[in-house]
C-alpha positions as CSV (number, residue, x, y, z in Angstrom):
1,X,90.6,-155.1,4.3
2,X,88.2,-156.0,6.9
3,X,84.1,-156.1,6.0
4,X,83.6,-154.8,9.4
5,X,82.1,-151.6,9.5
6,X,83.3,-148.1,10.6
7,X,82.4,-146.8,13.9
8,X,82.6,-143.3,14.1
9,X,83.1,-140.8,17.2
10,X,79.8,-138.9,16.4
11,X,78.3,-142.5,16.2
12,X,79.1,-143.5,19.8
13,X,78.2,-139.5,20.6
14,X,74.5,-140.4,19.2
15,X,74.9,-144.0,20.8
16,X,75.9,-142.1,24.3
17,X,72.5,-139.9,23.9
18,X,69.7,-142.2,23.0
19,X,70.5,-145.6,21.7
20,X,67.3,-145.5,20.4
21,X,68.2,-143.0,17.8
22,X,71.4,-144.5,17.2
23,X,69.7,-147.9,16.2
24,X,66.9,-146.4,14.0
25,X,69.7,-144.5,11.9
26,X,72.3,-147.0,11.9
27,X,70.6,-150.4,12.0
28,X,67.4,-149.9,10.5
29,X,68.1,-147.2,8.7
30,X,65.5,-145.0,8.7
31,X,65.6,-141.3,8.3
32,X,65.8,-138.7,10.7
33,X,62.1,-136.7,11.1
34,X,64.6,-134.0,12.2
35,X,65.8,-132.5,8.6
36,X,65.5,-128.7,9.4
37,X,66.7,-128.7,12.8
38,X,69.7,-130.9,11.5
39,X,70.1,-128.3,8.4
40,X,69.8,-125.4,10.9
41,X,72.6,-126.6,13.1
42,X,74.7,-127.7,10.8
43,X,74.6,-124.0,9.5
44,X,75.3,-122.3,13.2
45,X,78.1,-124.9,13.2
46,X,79.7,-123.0,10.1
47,X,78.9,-119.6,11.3
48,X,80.7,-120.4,14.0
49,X,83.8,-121.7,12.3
50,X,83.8,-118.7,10.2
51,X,83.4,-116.2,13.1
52,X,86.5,-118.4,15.4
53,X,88.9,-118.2,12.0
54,X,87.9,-114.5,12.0
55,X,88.7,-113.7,15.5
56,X,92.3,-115.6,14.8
57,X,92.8,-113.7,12.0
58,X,91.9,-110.4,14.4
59,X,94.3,-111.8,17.2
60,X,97.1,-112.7,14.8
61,X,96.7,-109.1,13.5
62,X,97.0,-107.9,17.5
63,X,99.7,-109.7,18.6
64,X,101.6,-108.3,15.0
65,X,100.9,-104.4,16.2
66,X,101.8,-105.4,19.3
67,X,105.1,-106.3,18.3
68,X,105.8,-103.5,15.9
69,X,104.7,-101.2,19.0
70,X,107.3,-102.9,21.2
71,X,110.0,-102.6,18.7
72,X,109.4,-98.7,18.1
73,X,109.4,-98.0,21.9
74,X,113.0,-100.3,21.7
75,X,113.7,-97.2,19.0
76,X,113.1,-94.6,21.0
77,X,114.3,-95.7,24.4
78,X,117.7,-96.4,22.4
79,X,117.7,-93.5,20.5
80,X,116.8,-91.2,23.7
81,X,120.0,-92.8,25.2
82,X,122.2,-92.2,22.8
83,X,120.8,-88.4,23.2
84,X,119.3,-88.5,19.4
85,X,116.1,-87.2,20.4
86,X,116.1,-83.8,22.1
């Protein structure tokens, strides 16, 4: 295996917004001043995951009833033409 090291995606995101940062983190390695804000986002970005897999779950369940409603008016259109239902 090569020695050379791993570029990431988020590393040429932070590259593409201030190579300046980028440089300080990856080449000198020196820590971001930034901790909370960091900490805080990182939080919102799980919120939001939670909330998105949450409304899946809501529009899975939606899309279920739909169905279920579509079959039972299939029921009762067929069973009001075979003159079942008075």
């Amino acid at each position: 295996m090569s020695q050379e090291p791993l570029i990431r995606a988020s590393d040429i995101g932070q590259y593409l917004f201030c190579h300046r940062a980028w440089w300080l983190a990856r080449i000198q390695q020196v820590p971001s001043s930034n901790l909370a804000e960091m900490a805080a986002g990182s939080a919102a970005h799980t919120r939001h995951g939670r909330q998105m897999k949450s409304a899946q779950r809501l529009q899975q369940i939606g899309v279920g009833l739909m169905i279920v409603a579509a079959l039972l008016g299939l029921l009762l259109l067929w069973m009001l033409i075979r003159g079942s239902v008075a």
